[in-house]
N, C-alpha and C positions, 0 to 999 in steps of 0.2 A: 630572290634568286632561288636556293635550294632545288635546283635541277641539275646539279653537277657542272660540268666543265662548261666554262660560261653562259651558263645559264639556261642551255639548250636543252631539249629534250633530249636521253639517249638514244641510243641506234635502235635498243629492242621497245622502248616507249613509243617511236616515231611509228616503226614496223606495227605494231599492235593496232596505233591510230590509225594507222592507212589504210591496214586490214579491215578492218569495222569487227572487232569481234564480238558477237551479239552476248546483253546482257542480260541473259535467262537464268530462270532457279532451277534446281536441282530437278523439282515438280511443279506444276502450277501451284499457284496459290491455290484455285478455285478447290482442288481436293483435299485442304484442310487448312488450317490455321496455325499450324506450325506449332506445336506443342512438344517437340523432341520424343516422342511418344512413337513415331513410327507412323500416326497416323495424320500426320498435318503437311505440312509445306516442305518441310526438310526431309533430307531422305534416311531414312532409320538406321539406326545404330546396326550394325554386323553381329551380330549373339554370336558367332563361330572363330572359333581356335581350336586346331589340329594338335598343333602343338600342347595347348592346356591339357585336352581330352587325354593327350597320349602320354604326358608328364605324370597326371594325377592317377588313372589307370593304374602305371608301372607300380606307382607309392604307392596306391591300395586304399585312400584313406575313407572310402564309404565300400562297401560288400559290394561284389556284382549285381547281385538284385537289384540293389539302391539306385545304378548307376545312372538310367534314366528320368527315374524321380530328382536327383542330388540335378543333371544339368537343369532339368527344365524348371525349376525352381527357381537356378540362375539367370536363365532368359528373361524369367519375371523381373517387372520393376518392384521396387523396395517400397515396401505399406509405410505409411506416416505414422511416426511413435513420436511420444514427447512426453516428458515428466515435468510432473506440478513442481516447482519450487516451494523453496523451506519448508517447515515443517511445524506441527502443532494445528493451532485451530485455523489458522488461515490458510495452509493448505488444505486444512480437511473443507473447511467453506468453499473454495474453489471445487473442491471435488465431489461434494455435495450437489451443488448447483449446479453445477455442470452434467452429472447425472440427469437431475432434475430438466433444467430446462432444455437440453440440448439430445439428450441419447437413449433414455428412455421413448422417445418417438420412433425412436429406429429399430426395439426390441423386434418389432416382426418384420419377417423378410421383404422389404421392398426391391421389384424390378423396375432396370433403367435400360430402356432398347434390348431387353431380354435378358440382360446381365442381373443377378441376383446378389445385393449390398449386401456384405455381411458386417452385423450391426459391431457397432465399435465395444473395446474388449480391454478389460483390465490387461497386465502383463503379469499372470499369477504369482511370478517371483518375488516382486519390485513389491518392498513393505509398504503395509499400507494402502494400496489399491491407489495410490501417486505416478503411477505410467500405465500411459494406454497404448492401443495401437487399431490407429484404422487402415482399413484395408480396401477403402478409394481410390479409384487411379484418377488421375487431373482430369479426365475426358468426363468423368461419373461425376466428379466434383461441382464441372463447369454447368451438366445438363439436368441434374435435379436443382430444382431451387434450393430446397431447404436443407440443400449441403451446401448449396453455394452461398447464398443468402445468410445463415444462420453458423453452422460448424468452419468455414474456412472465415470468414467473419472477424469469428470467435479466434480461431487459433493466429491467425497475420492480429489483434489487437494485443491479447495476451503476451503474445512473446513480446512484442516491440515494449509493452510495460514490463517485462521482466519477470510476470508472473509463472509464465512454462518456458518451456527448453525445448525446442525439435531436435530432440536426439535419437538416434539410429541404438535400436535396443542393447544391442550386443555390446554396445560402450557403455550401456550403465554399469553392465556387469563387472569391470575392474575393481572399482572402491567399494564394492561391496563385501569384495571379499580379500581387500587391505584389516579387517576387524578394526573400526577408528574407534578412540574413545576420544572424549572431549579436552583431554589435557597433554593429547598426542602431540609430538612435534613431525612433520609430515612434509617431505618432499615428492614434488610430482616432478622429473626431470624431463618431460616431454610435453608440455603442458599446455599448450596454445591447440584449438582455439578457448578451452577452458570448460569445457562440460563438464566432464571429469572435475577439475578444481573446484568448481561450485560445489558438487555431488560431497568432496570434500569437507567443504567448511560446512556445509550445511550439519554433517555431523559434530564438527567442533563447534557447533553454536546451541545445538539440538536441545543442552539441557541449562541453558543459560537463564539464570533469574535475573527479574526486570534492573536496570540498571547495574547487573556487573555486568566483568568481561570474563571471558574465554582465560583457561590456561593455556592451552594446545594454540599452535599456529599453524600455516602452510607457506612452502616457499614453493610456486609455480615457476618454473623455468622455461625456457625456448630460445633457439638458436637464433630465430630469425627475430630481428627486434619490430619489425611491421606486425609479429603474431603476435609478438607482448602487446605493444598496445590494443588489439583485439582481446587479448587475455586480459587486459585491465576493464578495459570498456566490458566486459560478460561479466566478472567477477565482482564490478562495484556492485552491480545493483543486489550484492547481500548487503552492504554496509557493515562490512568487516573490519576492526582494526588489527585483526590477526593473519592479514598477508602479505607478503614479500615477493614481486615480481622482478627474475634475474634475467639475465641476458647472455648466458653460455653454452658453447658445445658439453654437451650433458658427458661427455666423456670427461670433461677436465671440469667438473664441476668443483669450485675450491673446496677444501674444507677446513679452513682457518684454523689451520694447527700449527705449522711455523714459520719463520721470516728469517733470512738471512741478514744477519750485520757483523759488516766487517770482517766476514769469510767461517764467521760461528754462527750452527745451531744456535735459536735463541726460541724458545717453550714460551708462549704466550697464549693465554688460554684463562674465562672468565665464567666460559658456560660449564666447560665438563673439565675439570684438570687437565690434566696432560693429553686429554684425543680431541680435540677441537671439536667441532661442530657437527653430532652423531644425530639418526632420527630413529625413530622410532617407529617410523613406518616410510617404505618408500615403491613410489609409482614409477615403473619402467614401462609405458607405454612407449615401446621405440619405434622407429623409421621404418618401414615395411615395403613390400613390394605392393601390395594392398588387394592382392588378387581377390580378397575375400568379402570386397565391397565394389565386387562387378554388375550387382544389382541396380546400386544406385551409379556408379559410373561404367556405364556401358565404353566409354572409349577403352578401358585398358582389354577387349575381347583381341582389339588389331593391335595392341602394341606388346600382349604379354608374351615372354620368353621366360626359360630357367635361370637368364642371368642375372635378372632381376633378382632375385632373390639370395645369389652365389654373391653377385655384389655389394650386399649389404649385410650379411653373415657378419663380417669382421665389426664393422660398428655395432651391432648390436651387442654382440661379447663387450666390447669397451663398455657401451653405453652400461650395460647388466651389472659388470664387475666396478665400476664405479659406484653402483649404487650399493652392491656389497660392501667394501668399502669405509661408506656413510654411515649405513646400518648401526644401531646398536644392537650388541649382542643380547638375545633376545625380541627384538625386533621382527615383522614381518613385510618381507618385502613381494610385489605381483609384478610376473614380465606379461607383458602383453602385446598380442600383434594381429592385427586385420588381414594377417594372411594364413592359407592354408598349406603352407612349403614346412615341410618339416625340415630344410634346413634354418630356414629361418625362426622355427620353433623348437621342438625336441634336441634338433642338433646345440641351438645353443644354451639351452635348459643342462644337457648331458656337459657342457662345458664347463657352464659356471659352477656344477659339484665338483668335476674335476679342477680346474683352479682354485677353488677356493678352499681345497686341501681339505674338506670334512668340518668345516665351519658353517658352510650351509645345506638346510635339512630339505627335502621337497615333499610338503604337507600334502598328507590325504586330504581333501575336505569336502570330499562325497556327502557327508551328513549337513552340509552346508546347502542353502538355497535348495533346497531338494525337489523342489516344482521346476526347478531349470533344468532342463533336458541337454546334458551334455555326454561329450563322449570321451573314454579314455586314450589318452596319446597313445601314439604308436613307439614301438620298441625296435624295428625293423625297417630300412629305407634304405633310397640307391641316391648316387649324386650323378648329374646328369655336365656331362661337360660340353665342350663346344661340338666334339662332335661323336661323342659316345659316350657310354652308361660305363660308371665304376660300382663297383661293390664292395671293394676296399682302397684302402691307399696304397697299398702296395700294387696296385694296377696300372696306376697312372704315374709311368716312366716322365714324364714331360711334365709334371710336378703346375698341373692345370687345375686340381682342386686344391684343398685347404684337410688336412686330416683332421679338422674337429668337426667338417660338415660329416663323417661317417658315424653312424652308432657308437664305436668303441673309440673313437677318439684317436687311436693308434697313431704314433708318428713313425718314422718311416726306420727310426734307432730300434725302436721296439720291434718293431715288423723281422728288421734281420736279424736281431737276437733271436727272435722264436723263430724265425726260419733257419739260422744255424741249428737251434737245439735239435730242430726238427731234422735236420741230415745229417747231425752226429749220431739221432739216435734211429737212421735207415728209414727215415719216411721218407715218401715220394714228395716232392715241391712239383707244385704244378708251376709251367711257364707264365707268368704273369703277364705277358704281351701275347697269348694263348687264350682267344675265347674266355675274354674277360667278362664280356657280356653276360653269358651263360652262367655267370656264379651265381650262387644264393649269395642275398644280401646278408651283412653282419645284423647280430642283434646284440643290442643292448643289455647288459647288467645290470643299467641302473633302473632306477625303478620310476620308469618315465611313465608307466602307466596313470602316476597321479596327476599327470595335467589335465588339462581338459580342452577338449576340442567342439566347438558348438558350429555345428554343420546348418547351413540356409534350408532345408528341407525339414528337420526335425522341429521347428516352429515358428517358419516363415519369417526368418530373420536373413542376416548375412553371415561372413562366416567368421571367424573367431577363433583365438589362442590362447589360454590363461593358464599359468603356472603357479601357486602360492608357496614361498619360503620362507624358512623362519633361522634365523642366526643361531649358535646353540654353543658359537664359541668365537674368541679372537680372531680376526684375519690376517696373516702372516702372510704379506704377500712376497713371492719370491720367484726366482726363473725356473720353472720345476720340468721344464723339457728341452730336452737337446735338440741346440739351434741346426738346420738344415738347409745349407745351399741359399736362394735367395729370401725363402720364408722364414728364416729365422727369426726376424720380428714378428712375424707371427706366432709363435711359437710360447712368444714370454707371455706373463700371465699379467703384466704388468701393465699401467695405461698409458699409450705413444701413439702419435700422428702415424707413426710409420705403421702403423697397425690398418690400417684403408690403405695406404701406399698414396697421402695427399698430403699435400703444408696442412698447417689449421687454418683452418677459415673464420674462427673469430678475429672479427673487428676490433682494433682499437685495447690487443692486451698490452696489461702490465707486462712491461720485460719480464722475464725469467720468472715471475712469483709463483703464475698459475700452474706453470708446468713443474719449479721446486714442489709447491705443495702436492701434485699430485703425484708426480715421484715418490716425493718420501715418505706422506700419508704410513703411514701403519697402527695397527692399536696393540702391537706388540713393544709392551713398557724396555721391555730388554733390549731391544732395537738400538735402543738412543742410545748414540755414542755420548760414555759420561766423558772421556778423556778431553770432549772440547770443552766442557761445562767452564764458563768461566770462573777466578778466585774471585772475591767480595768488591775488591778496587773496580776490576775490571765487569764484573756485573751492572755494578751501579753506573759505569758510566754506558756503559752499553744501556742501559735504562734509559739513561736522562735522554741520549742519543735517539732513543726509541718514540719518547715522549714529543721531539721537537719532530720529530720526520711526523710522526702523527699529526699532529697538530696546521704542519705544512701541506698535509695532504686532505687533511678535513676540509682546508681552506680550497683548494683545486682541484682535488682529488689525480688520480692516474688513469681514467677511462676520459681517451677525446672525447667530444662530445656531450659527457652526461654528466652532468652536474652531481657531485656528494649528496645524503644523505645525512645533515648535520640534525640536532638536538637545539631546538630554542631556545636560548638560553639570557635571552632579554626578560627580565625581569619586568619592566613596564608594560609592554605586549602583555606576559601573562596575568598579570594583576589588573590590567585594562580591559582584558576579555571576562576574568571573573568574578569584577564589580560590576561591568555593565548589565550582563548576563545574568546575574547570580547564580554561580557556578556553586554545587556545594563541593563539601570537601571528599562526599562519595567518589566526585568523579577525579582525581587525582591528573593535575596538568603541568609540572614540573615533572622532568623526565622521559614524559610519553609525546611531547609536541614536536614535531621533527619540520624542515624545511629545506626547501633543495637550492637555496640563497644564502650567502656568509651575510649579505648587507640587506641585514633585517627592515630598513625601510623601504628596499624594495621587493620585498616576498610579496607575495601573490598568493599563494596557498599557504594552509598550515594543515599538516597532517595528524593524525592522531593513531599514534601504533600502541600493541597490548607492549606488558609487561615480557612476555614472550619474544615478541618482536625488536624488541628494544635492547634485549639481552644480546642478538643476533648483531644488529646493527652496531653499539658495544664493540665486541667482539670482531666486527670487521673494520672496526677504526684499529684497534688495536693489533690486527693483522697485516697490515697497510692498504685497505679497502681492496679487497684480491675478489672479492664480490661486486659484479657489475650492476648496481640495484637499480631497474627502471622505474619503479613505482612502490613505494612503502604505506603500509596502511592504511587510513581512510580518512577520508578531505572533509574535514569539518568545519575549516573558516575560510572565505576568501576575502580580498580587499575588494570593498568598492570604489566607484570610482565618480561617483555623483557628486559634485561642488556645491550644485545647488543648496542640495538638503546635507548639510555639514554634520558628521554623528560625532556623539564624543566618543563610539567606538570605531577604527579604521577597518574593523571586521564583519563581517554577514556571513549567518549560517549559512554552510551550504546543505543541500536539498537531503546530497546520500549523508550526513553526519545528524542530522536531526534525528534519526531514530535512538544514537548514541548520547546525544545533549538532554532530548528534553526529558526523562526521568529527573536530571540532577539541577534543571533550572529553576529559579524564582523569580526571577523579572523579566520583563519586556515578553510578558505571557498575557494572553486573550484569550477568553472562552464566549465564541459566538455562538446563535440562533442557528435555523437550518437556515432559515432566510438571509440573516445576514451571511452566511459561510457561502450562500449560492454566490450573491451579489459580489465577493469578494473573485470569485472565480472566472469574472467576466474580463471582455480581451480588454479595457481600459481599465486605469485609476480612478477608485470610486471615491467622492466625497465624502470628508466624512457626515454633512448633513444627510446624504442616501442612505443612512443604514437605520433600521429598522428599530431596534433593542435603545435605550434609550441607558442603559448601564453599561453594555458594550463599549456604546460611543464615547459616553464618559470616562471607562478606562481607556479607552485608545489614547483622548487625548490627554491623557494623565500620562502616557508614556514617553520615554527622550525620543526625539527623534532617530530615526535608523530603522535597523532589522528587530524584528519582534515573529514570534510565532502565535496563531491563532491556531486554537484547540474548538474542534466541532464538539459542541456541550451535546450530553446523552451516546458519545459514537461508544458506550460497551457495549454486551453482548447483544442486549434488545436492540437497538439500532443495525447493529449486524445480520439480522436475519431480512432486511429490504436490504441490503445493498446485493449487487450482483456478484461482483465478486470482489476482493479486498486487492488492493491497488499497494503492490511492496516500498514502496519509498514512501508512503504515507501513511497507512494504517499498518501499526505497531502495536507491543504491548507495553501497559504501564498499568503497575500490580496487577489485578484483577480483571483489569478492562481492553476493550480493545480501542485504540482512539489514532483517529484522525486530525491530522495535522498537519498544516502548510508554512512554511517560511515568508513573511509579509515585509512590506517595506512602508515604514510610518513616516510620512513625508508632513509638513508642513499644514495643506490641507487638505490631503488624501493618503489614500490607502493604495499600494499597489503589490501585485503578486509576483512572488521570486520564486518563480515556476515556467517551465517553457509551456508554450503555449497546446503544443501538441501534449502532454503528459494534463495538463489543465481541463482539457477537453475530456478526454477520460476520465479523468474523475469527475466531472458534471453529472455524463455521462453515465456512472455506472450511483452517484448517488442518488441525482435525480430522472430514473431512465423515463419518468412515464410525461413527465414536462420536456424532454429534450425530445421523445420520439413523437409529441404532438406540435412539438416545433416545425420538425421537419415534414409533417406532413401538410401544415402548410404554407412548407417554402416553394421554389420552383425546382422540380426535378433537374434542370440541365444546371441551373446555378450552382446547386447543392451538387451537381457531381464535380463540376467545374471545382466549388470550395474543397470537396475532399480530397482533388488533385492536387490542388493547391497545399492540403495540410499534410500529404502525405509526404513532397518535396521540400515542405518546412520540415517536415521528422526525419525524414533522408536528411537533409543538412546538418538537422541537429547530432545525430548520430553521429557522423564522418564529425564534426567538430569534438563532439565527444571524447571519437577513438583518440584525438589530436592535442585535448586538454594538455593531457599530463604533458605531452611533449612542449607543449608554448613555452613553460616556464625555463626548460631547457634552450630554447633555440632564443629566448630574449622578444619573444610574441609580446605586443603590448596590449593585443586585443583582451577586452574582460571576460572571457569565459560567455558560459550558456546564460548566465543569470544576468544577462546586463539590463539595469533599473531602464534607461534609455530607451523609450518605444513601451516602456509598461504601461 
C-alpha cells in the first residue's frame, strides 16, 4: 500500500505522472563530475548574502580596508588541516615520516592547469609541529597523482586507524588555552563530535609512565545521545580509562550535591565535601549560529539572518553560567563559538561577569600562543531586530531584543533611573521612538578587549570566538535584576527552561532531581539552611532510607533506556580474570571494574575506569544517579562466545584495553618472529604446525586454551624506524621500548586473530610495506580495486557497528561485538 487513501496515487502524483515532467540535472553531467566545488555537475553554492555583508559592516568587526580581503577569503573553500594524535614518540614518528616520505616532494612549487600548490605547512602555533594544513582543493587533489595517489591516500588511511584527526584549525585552538595538567578534573559541556575531547585527554595522559594511570579525568557531554555514541566511537581509540560520556542539556548539567528525602535537604558528598562535583577546568564550546564556518558550509550564505544568532544568545548565558557554577574556584574556564555575532560572543562574555557578581575574572592571555594571530574583541555593537537597528534598550518600546545582547547590559529599571536623574537634574532626554537608528552604539566598561576574535583572512582559517576565565572567588548565585514585563525570566541569573522560552528537551529525566540540583547548586557554605538539618534519630534513618533507594536504583537505575553504571563486584569474575591472565597487583581490579549488567553472567563488557572516574561514578550512586552516563571508561574484557574451544576464562581482551593490560600481565603472553607475527596476520586460522620459530610453537601450545596476546619480539626503538608509521591500538609503550602487540585466540589446533580484518590489513601493511606493495603488483588491477571496495564496506560496517557497541548492551543485542572468533 503506502500511497494513502486506498492505495491510490494522489491527485498531484497522478497530475505529475501525466505531465511527463522531464528528469534533468541542474547542468549536464558532461561539464563535470559533481564535486560540490562549483565546478562539476551540481550547481554551486550562492557565496552572496546582502544581509551578512550589511549586519557585519554595521558591527565593524574587520577595518574598512579589510572589508574585501575578510569576504573573499569567505567565498574560498576551507584548506585541509588535521592534527597527529597523541603524543611523545609515536606522534613525533608519524611526523617525521610523514615529512619524509610524503611533503618534502612538494617543497618546490608545483603547477596543476596553471594553478600553483602551495606546499603543505606546519600550523606554527599547534606545539610540536602535530598540525598541518594543506591548501588543496578536491579538484588539484583528484588531478596530480601524487596527491592523489600518495597524500589523500595517506590521510582517508590514517584517520580511519585513529592515527590523525581532520580538524578545522580554529577548534584546535580551545584546549589550548583551557592550561590542562595531567591531574585536572575536566569538563567539556558540548562535546560531541569529540575533537576537542581527544585534544583533552591527550594532555591528561601526556606525562603517564608505562603502566600507571592518569589522576585528572574528562567528563564529555552532549545533548544529542546519537553524537555520544560518535563522541565514544572518536574518543576510544585513545584507550582511556579516564573518561565519562553524559547525555545532558549542558544547561542542567547535574552536579551532585544534593537529594531531597522526605521534604529535607540532605548533604551527600564523597568527592569535595559539601559542593559536590567541581572541575577544574571547563569547556563551553556552545551552540552557535555557526556563521564563522561558511567556508567549509557554503549552505548557511542562503539561509543566514541576525536571528540566528538573537535566538541563541539566551542558551548560551545558561549553557556559560552552568559551567561557572561547576567551576572550582580557581579554576579556568574557555567559552567558545564558531560565530562572528558579537551578540553571540562579547554580549555574552559581558554577561557572565555581570551575573556572576565579580567571581569571574576575563584573562588576558596575549602572551599565550603568540604565533596565533588573533584579534581583540570589540567593546562597541548594535542589536539588530526584526525590523530595525537599536543601540540601546531603551529604544526598543516593543521589548523585541534581550538587554544583555547590548554592551552595558542595562535593563530597562536602570535605564529610567538614569533617565529620571537625568530630568531632575535639567538634561534634555532624547525621544527614544525618535531616530533610534541614528544613535551611537553603547560601549562597554568591561574589559572585553581580552577576548580574542580570529578572523578567516589573517591565516586562512574560519572564523572564531575565544574568551579565557578564571574563578577568583565563590559563586553566589542570586536574582540580581529587576524582573520586567514578559522577560523577566530572563532577567534572573539563575538556570531555567524558561530562560529559551522551551520545555526541556531532555529525554527520559529523573523527576525533579536534575532541575532540584540545579536550582539549588551554590558554593555559598551559608546558603544551607541549618534549620532543616536533621536531629541524630532522624539522620540516621534518613541514611539508612538513602542506602536502600540507592541500592534500588543501582539495580534499574532512573534513566528509561540506559542501563546503570554498577561496580563488579563478583569476586569469582575477578579472581578468574587475574589468575588466568596474570594480572599483577600494579594493576589494581577490585573497585575500578565497572559493568552496565546487575546479572553478572550475562555481562558482555567489563569496563575499566581510573581511580578519578570511579570517585565520580561513587558519588553519583550516592546522589541518586542524577547523571545520565552513556559510556564509562575503557572496555578491556568482553565475553566470548565460542563453545567449541571452551576457556577456563569467560573473558577476551578487548583490542582498545590491551594497551592498559599488558604492561601488568604474565600469562597467556607470546613473543613471536617477524615471520611468524606476519603469518599470524593472515585472513584465516593458522595451524599451529605453520609457524615458523619452533620455541614460539612450543609455547603457544603450553598455553590454556582461549585469548593470549602475542608481542612482535625486537618491535623497540630499532625496529621503529622501518615501520611506516605506528598503528594507535597496537604499538604502545612498555618501559623503554616501543612494542607491538595483538590480541590472539589459542584454539585447539590453531591460531586465530581477534582483530577486524580491515585494521589487520594495515598493520601488514605498514609493517611489511615492501612484500605487500610487491603483492599487489602482481595481482589483477580490476580485482584488487574490486577487493578494496570491498574492504572499504567491511570498514564502513565495522565503523557504524562500532558507533553501536556500546549501545548493544543496552538494548539486550546478543550479537558478539567486532571481535567475533567465528569466520577467523
Amino acid at each position: 500500500m503506502g500511497r494513502g487513501k486506498g492505495g491510490k496515487r494522489g491527485r498531484t502524483q497522478r497530475r505529475d505522472f501525466r505531465d511527463g515532467r522531464e528528469n534533468v540535472w541542474k547542468k549536464p553531467r558532461e561539464q563535470g563530475d559533481g564535486d560540490g566545488d562549483g565546478d562539476g555537475g551540481w550547481a554551486p553554492f550562492v557565496v552572496e548574502s546582502p544581509a551578512f555583508e550589511e549586519y557585519y559592516k554595521k558591527q565593524g568587526i574587520v577595518p574598512e580596508s579589510e572589508w574585501e580581503q575578510f569576504m573573499a577569503c569567505l567565498r574560498k573553500s576551507l584548506p585541509t588541516t588535521f592534527r597527529i594524535n597523541g603524543g611523545g614518540q609515536y606522534a613525533e614518528c608519524i611526523r617525521d615520516q610523514m615529512r619524509r616520505d610524503f611533503f618534502d616532494c612538494l617543497k618546490d612549487e608545483t603547477e596543476i592547469d596553471g594553478e600553483v600548490i602551495e606546499p603543505p605547512r606546519t600550523l606554527p602555533w599547534y606545539p610540536n609541529d602535530l598540525a598541518w594544513h594543506l591548501s588543496f582543493s578536491r579538484r588539484q587533489l583528484r588531478k596530480a597523482s601524487i596527491l592523489q595517489s600518495r597524500i589523500h591516500e595517506f590521510l582517508k588511511e590514517e584517520n580511519e586507524l585513529g592515527n590523525i584527526t581532520r580538524q578545522e584549525a580554529v577548534s584546535m585552538v580551545p584546549p589550548l588555552f583551557l592550561d590542562v595538567k595531567p591531574n585536572h578534573r575536566i569538563l567539556d559541556m558540548c562535546a560531541a563530535p569529540g575533537s576537542k575531547t581527544f585534544q583533552l585527554l591527550e594532555v591528561i595522559h601526556k606525562d603517564d609512565q608505562p603502566g600507571a594511570l592518569s589522576q585528572g579525568m574528562v567528563i564529555a557531554n552532549d545533548l544529542n545521545v546519537q553524537r555520544c555514541h560518535l563522541l565514544i566511537h572518536q574518543t576510544k581509540r585513545m584507550c582511556s580509562p579516564n573518561i565519562l560520556v553524559t547525555n545532558h542539556e549542558a544547561q542542567h548539567f547535574p552536579g551532585l550535591k544534593k537529594k531531597k528525602l522526605e521534604g529535607r535537604s540532605f548533604l551527600i558528598c564523597v568527592v569535595r565535601d559539601d559542593t559536590g562535583l567541581l572541575f577544574d577546568r571547563v569547556l563551553c564550546d556552545v551552540p552557535c549560529s555557526g556563521d564563522g564556518t561558511m567556508r567549509k558550509a557554503p549552505d548557511l550564505w542562503k539561509k543566514w539572518s541576525p536571528g540566528m544568532g538573537n535566538g541563541l544568545h539566551c542558551l548560551q548565558i545558561q549553557i556559560a553560567m552552568r559551567g561557572v557554577a561547576l567551576l572550582e574556584v580557581g579554576g579556568r574556564m574557555v567559552y567558545s563559538t564558531c560565530s562572528l555575532n558579537p551578540i553571540e560572543d562579547e554580549a555574552v562574555v559581558g554577561e557572565i561577569l555581570r551575573q556572576s557578581g565579580g567571581c569571574m575574572e576575563l584573562l588576558d592571555v596575549s602572551s599565550e600562543l603568540p604565533t596565533l594571530r588573533r584579534r581583540p574583541g570589540l567593546k562597541s555593537w548594535k542589536v539588530r531586530g526584526r525590523r530595525r537597528w537599536f543601540s540601546s534598550y531603551h529604544e526598543d518600546k516593543y521589548r523585541a531584543v534581550l538587554p544583555s545582547m547590548f554592551p552595558s547590559g542595562k535593563r530597562m529599571a536602570q535605564i529610567t533611573r538614569e533617565r529620571e536623574g537625568d530630568m531632575d537634574s535639567g538634561n534634555n532626554v532624547e525621544n527614544p521612538s525618535e531616530e533610534a537608528t541614528e544613535s551611537e552604539a553603547e560601549v562597554s566598561e568591561l574589559p572585553l578587549e581580552r577576548c580574542m576574535r580570529i578572523l578567516p583572512h589573517d591565516q586562512d582559517t574560519g572564523g572564531f570566538f575565544i574568551a579565557a576565565f578564571q574563578k577568583v572567588g565563590p559563586y553566589k548565585r542570586k536574582c540580581s535584576y529587576e524582573s520586567s514585563s514578559s522577560h523577566s525570566c530572563c532577567f534572573c541569573s539563575g538556570v531555567s527552561n524558561s530562560f529559551s522560552g522551551k520545555k526541556s528537551r531532555g529525554r527520559g529525566k529523573a523527576p525533579q532531581e536534575a532541575e532540584e540540583n540545579v536550582d539549588n547548586d551554590t558554593e555559598n557554605p551559608e546558603a544551607v539552611d541549618n534549620d532543616n538539618e536533621p536531629d541524630n534519630a532522624q539522620s540516621a534513618e534518613l541514611e539508612l532510607d538513602s542506602q536502600r533507594e540507592n541500592r534500588k536504583q543501582q539495580k534499574q537505575g532512573p534513566w528509561h533506556g540506559v542501563d546503570p553504571v554498577l561496580f563488579l563486584e563478583d569476586d569469582q569474575i575477578i579472581r578468574s580474570l587475574a589468575s588466568y591472565y596474570g594480572i599483577q597487583e600494579s594493576l589494581p581490579l577490585s573497585g575500578h571494574l565497572v559493568v552496565r549488567s546487575e546479572d553478572t553472567s550475562r555481562v558482555k563488557r567489563i569496563y575499566y575506569v581510573s581511580k578519578s572516574v570511579g570517585d565520580v561514578a561513587r558519588l553519583n550512586f550516592r546522589s541518586g544517579q542524577m547523571l545520565k552516563i552513556t559510556s564509562a571508561g575503557l572496555k578491556i574484557f568482553e565475553r566470548h562466545s565460542n563453545k567449541e574451544d571452551a576457556s577456563a576464562c569467560n573473558f577476551r581482551i578487548a583490542s582498545e584495553g590491551l594497551p592498559l593490560l599488558l604492561p601488568h600481565l604474565t600469562k597467556q603472553l607470546l613473543y613471536a618472529t617477524k615471520d611468524d607475527f606476519k603469518l599470524l596476520l593472515s585472513p584465516s586460522a593458522v595451524p599451529f604446525v605453520a609457524f615458523k620459530d619452533p620455541a614460539f610453537t612450543s609455547a603457544m601450545q603450553s598455553l590454556l586454551v582461549g585469548c593470549c596476546v602475542v608481542v612482535l619480539k625486537d618491535s623497540g626503538k630499532s625496529f621503529m624506524t622501518s615501520l611506516k608509521f605506528s598503528i594507535s591500538l597496537f604499538c604502545f609503550a612498555v618501559g623503554t621500548n616501543d612494542v607491538t602487540a595483538v590480541g590472539c585466540w589459542r584454539g585447539r589446533t590453531n591460531m586465530s586473530l581477534l582483530v577486524p580484518r580491515v585494521e589487520a590489513d594495515q598493520m601488514l601493511k605498514r609493517l611489511f610495506p615492501e612484500e605487500v606493495e610487491a603483492g599487489d603488483r602482481t595481482s589483477n588491477p580490476v580485482n584488487a580495486n574490486e577487493d578494496d571496495t570491498l574492504e572499504e564496506q567491511k570498514g564502513d560496517e565495522m565503523d557504524e557497528h562500532t558507533i553501536e557497541e556500546d549501545e548493544g548492551e543496552e538494548k539486550g543485542d546478543e550479537k558478539d561485538g567486532r571481535h567475533t572468533l567465528e569466520g577467523q
